[in-house]
N, C-alpha and C positions, 0 to 999 in steps of 0.2 A: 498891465491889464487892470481893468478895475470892474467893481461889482456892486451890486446896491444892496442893502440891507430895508425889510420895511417892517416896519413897526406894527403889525396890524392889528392890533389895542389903540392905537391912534387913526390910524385911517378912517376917513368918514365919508368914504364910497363918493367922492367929487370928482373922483374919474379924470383931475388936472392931469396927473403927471402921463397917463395915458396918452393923451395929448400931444404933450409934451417930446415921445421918444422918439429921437430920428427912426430909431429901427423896429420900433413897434416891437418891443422887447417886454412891454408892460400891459397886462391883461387884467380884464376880472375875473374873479377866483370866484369855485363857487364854495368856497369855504368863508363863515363871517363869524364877526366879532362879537363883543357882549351886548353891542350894539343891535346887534342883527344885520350890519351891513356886508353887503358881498364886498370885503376889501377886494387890493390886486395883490399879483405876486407878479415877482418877476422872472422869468422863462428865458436860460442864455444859454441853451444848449452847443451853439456853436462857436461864442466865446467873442460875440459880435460888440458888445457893450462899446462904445467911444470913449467910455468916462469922463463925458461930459459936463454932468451933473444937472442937466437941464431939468429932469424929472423931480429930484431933490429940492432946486430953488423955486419951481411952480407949488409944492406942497405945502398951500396953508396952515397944515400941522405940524410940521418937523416931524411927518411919518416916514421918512426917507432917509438913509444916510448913504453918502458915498466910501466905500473901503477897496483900498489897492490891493488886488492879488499878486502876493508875491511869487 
């Protein structure tokens, strides 16, 4: 199983990795940074994630990390 971690002090609301998830796992949040930007979060209630990491290599800022649930 795996899971994302996001950094959201780094995110800058570019909405890639959004994009990016096969399962549309990645939303905007209406929570934001020092920035003022509506980062995303990520919502896996059902434990859907691929661990693909597709989301993670689209993010220009290394706001993303992939971690395995053990």
């Amino acid at each position: 199983m795996s899971n994302i971690v996001i950094d959201k002090t780094k995110c800058k609301a570019c909405y890639l990795c959004i994009k990016e998830c096969p399962k549309g796992l990645i939303k905007v949040s209406k929570d934001t940074n020092s920035l003022g930007n509506n980062v995303v979060e990520f919502a896996d209630a059902k434990n859907e994630c691929l661990g693909c990491a597709m989301c993670a290599q689209r993010c220009p800022d290394l706001a993303i990390i992939e971690v395995n649930k053990g």
